[in-house]
C-alpha positions as CSV (number, residue, x, y, z in Angstrom):
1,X,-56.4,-17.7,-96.6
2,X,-53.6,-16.4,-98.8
3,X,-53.6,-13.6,-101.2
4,X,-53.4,-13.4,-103.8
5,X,-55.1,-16.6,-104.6
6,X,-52.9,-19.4,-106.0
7,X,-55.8,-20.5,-108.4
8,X,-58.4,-17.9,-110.0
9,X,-59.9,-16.7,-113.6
10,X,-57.5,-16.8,-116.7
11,X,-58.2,-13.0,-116.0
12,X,-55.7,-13.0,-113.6
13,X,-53.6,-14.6,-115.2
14,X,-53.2,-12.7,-118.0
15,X,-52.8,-9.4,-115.8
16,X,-49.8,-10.9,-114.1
17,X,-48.6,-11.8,-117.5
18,X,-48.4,-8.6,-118.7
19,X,-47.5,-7.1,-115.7
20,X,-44.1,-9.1,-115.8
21,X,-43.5,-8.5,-119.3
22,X,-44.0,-4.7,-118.5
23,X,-41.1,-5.0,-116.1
24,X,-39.0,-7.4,-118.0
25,X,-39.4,-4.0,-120.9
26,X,-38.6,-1.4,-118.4
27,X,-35.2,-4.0,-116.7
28,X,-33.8,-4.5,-120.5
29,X,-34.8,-1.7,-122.3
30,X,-31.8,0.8,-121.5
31,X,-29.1,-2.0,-122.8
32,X,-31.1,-3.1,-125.7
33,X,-29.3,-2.2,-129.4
34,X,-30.6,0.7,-131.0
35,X,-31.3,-0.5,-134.2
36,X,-33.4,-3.8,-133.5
37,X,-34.6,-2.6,-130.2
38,X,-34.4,0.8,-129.9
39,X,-37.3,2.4,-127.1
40,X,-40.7,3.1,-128.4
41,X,-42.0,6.8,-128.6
42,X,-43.2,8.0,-125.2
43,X,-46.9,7.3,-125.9
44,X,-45.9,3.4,-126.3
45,X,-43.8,3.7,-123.0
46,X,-46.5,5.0,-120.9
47,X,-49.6,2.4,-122.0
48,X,-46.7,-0.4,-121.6
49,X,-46.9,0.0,-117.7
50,X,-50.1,-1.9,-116.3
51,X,-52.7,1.0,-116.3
52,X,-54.6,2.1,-112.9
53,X,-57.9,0.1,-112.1
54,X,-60.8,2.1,-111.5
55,X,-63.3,0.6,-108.9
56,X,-66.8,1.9,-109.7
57,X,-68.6,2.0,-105.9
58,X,-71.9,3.7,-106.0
59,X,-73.1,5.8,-102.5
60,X,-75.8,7.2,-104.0
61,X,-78.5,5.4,-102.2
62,X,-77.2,6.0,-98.2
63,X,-77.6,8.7,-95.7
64,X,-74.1,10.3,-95.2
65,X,-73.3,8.5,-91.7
66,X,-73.9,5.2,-93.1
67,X,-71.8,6.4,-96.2
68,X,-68.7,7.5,-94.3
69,X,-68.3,3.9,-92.4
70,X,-69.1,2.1,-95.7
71,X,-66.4,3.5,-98.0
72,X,-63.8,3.3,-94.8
73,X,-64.8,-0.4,-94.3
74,X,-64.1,-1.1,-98.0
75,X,-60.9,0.5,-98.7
76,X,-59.5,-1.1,-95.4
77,X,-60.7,-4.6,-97.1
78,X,-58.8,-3.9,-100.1
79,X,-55.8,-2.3,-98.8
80,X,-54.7,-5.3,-97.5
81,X,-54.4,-6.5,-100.9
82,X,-52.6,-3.7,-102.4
83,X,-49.0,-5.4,-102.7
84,X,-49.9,-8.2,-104.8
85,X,-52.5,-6.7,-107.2
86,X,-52.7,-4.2,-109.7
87,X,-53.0,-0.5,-109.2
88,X,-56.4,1.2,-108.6
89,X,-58.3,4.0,-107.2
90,X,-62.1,4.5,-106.2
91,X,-64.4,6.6,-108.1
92,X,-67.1,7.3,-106.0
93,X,-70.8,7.7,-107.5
94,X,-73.1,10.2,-105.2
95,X,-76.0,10.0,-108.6
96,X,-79.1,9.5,-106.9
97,X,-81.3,6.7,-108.3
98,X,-83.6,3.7,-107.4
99,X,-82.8,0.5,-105.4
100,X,-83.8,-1.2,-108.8
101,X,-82.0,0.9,-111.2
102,X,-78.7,0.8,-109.3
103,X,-79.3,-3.1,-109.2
104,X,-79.5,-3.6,-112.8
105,X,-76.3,-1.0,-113.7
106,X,-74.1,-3.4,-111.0
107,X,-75.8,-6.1,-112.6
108,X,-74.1,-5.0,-116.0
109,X,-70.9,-4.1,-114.3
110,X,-70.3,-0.9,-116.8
111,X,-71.5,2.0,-114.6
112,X,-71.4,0.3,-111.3
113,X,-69.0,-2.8,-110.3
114,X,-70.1,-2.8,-106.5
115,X,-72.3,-1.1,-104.1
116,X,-73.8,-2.0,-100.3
117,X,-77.3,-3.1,-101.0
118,X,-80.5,-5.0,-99.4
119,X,-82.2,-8.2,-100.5
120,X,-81.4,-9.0,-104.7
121,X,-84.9,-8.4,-105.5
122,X,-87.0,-6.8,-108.4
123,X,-88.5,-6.4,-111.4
124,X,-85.7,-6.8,-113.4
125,X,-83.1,-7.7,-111.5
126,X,-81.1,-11.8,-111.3
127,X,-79.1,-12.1,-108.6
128,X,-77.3,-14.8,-110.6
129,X,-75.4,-12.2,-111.7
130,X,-73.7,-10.7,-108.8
131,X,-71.6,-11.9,-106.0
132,X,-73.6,-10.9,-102.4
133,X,-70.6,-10.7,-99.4
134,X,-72.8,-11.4,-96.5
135,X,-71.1,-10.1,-93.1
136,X,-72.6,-8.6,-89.7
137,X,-71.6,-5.0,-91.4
138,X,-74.4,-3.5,-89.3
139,X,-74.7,-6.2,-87.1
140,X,-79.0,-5.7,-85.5
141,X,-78.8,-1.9,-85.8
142,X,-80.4,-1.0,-89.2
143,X,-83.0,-3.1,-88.6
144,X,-83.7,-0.7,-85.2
145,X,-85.9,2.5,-86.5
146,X,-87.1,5.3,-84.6
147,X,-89.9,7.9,-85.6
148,X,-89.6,11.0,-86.8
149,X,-92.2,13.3,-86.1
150,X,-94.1,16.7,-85.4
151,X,-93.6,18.1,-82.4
152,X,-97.0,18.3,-81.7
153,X,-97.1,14.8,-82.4
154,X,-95.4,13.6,-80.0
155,X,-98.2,13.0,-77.2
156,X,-100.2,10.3,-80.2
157,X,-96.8,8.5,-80.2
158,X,-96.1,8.3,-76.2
159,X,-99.3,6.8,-76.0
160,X,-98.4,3.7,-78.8
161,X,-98.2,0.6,-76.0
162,X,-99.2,-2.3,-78.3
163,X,-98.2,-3.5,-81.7
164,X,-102.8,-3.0,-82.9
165,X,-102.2,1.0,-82.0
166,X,-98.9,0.9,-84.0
167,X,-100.9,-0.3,-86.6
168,X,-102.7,3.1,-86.5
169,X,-99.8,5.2,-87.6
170,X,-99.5,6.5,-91.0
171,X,-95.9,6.1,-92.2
172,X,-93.6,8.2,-94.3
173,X,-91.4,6.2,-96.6
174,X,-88.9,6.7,-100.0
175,X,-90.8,5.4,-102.8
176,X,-87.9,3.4,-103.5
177,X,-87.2,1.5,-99.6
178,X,-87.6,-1.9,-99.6
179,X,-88.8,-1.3,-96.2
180,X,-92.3,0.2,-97.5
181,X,-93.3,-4.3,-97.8
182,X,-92.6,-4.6,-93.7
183,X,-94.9,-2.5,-92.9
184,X,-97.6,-2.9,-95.7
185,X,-97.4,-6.5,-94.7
186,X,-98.9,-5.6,-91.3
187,X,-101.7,-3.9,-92.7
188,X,-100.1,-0.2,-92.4
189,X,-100.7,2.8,-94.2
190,X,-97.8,3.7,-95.9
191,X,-97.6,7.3,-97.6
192,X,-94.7,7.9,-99.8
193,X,-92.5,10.3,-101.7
194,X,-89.8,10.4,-104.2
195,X,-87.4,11.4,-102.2
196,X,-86.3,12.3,-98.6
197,X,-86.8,16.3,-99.0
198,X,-89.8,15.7,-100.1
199,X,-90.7,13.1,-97.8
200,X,-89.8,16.1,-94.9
201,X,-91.8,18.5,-96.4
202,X,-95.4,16.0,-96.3
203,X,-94.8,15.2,-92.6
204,X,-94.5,19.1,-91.9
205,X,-97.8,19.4,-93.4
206,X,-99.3,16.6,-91.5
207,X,-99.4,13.8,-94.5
208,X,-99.0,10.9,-92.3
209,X,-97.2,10.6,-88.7
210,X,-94.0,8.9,-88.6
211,X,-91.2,8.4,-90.7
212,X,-89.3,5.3,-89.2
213,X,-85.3,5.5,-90.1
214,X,-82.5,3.8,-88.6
215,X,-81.1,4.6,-85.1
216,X,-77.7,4.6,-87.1
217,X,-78.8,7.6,-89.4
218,X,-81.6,9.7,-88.2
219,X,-79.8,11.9,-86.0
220,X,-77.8,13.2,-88.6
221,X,-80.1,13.1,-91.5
222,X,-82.3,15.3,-89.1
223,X,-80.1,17.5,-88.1
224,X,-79.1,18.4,-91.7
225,X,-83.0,19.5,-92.1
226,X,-83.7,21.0,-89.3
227,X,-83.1,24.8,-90.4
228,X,-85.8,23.9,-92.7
229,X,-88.1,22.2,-90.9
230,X,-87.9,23.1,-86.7
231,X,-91.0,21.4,-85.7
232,X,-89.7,17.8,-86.3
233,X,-87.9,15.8,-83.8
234,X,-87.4,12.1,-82.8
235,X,-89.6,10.4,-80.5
236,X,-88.0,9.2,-77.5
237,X,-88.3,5.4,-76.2
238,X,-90.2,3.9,-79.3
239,X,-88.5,1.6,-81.7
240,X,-89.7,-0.8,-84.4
241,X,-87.3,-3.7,-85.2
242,X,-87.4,-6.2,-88.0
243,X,-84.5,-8.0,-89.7
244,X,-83.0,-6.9,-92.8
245,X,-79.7,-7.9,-94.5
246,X,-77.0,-5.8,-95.7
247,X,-74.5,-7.1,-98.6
248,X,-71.9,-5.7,-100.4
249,X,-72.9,-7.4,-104.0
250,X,-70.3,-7.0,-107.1
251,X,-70.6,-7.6,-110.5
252,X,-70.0,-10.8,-111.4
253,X,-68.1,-8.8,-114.4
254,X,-65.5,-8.3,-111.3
255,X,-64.3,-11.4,-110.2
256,X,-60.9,-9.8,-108.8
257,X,-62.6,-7.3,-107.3
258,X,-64.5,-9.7,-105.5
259,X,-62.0,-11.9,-104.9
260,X,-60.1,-8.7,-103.5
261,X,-63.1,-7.7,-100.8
262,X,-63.9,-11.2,-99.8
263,X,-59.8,-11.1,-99.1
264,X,-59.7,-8.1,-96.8
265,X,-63.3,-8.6,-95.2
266,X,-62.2,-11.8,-94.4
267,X,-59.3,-10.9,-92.3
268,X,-60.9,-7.4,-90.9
269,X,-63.7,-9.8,-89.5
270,X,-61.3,-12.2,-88.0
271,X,-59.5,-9.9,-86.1
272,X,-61.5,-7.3,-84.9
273,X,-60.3,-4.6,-87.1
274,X,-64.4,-4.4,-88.2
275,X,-65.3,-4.4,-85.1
276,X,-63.3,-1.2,-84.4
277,X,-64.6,0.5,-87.1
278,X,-68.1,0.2,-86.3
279,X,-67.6,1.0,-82.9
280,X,-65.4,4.4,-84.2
281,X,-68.7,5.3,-86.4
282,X,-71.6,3.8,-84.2
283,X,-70.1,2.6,-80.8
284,X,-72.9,4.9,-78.5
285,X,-76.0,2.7,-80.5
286,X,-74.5,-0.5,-78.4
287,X,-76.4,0.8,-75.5
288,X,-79.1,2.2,-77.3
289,X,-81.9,-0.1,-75.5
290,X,-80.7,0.8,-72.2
291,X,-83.3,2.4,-70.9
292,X,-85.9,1.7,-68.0
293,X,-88.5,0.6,-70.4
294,X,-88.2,1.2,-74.2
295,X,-91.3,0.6,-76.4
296,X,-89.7,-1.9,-79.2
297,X,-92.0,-3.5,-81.7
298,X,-90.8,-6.2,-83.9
299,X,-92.1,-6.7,-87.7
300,X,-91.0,-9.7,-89.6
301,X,-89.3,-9.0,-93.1
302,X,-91.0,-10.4,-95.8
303,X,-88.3,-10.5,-98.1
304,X,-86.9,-12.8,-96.1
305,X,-87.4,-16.6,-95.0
306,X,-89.1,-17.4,-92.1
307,X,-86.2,-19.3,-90.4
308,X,-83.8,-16.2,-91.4
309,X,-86.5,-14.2,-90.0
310,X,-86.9,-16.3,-86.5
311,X,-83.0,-16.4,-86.0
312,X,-82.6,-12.4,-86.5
313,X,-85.1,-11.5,-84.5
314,X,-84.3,-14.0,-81.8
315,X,-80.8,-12.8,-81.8
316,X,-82.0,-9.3,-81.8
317,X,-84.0,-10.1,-78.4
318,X,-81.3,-12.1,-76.6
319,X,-79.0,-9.5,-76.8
320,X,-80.8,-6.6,-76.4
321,X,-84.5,-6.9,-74.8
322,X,-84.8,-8.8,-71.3
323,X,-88.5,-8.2,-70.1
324,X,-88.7,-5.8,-72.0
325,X,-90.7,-7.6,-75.0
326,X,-93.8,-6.5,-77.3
């Protein structure tokens, strides 16, 4: 694959256009005659030049260590593309707001033109209207969640050997996670909150008795509360799996932008550069089931298709589970 592409949008087009008559200004504009083409004020020379593309990448939905491999991932994909496009830089939105909300504004393409995000899905929400780069970004390991819990918790958990006494557990979830349907669908009780402080604070006071997060994130989003809340820690050797997809949708009101990440994803992909980064970020998960006998319970995802479903979790098993399966 070439960039850039040698067919695409009259968008692009036009761009290049008036990128080359920029130059062609700027090559004959100190021989030109001063009376028929004398330079325009200063103002006119500036906006002449192809202005500076701002990319519009929301982060406000992710913990902090999935955050800091995300945005590295993406401006490695569009680096490569930097000598043959226009000029840009990324503003980076940290606004907190819902799965759904943050849907509809990259939906619109105003606010938002691309952020990392679960299954298209909602109320209000048409996927028709965004381009969804599908790629092994976290390849099996958002899917795997540990617990966190009370201290004094920690005996009810050790004692979880089959998915019925899983069942029991009351969970702790964002109001907003599409994850709260996995485990409703098995009949759990799901407490929730509207958002993660607060989420904290109801499992101190006993509220419900584990709040499942990804072995990618809950370290660190721990650590950053535990001034405030000492008693909670992680429960060792218990882990619920179940798939889930991670995209990188854009506005289909971006169509260079997307043509830009499919570009560089592409070629990071193909030759191991992605690899490398996840390993920088996450390389200790890869042995994360190596244990003598972790506890791992698998969920199916109901926002997903049965066969998608099957193949994860089949995946997930081959590589990481050998006898070790509930």
């Amino acid at each position: 694959m070439n960039w850039p592409p040698e067919t695409g949008a009259s968008h692009t087009i036009g761009a290049t256009m008036r990128w080359c008559a920029s130059l062609l200004w700027m090559l004959i504009a100190p021989f030109a005659p001063s009376t028929s083409f004398a330079a325009p004020p200063t103002t006119a020379v500036t906006t002449s030049i192809a202005p500076t593309f701002q990319i519009k990448f929301w982060v406000g939905g992710m913990s902090s260590s999935l955050r800091d491999y995300q945005v590295e991932l993406v401006e490695a994909a569009l680096k490569l593309t930097d000598a043959d496009s226009p000029p840009y830089y990324i503003s980076y939105d940290h606004r907190p707001m819902s799965a759904e909300r943050s849907k509809i504004a990259t939906e619109r393409g105003e606010s938002i033109h691309a952020h990392f995000s679960s299954e298209w899905h909602g109320d209000f929400v048409n996927k028709k209207n965004v381009y969804l780069l599908d790629y092994p970004f976290l390849k099996d390991r958002l899917g795997l969640r540990k617990c966190i819990t009370l201290r004094k918790k920690l005996p009810l958990l050790s004692s979880i050997d089959s998915l019925e006494k899983l069942k029991t557990l009351r969970i702790g979830q964002q109001s907003d996670w599409s994850d709260i349907i996995a485990y409703s669908n098995q009949g759990m009780e799901v407490v929730t909150a509207e958002d993660l402080h607060s989420l904290f604070g109801m499992l101190e006071r006993n509220r419900y008795d584990c709040m499942p997060m990804s072995i990618l994130e809950i370290d660190r989003t721990l650590a950053d509360q535990i001034d405030e809340h000492p008693e909670l820690v992680v429960a060792p050797d218990l882990y619920v799996f179940y798939p889930i997809s991670v995209y990188l949708s854009v506005s289909k009101t971006q169509p260079l932008l997307y043509q830009r990440l499919k570009f560089g994803l592409d070629q990071l992909f193909a030759d191991g550069t992605a690899a490398m980064l996840f390993n920088k970020h996450y390389g200790k998960f890869n042995t994360e089931l190596n244990t003598p006998s972790p506890r791992v319970f698998t969920l199916t995802n109901p926002l997903l298709p049965s066969r998608k479903n099957n193949s994860i979790i089949n995946a997930f098993n081959n590589r990481n589970l050998s006898d070790n399966k509930q």
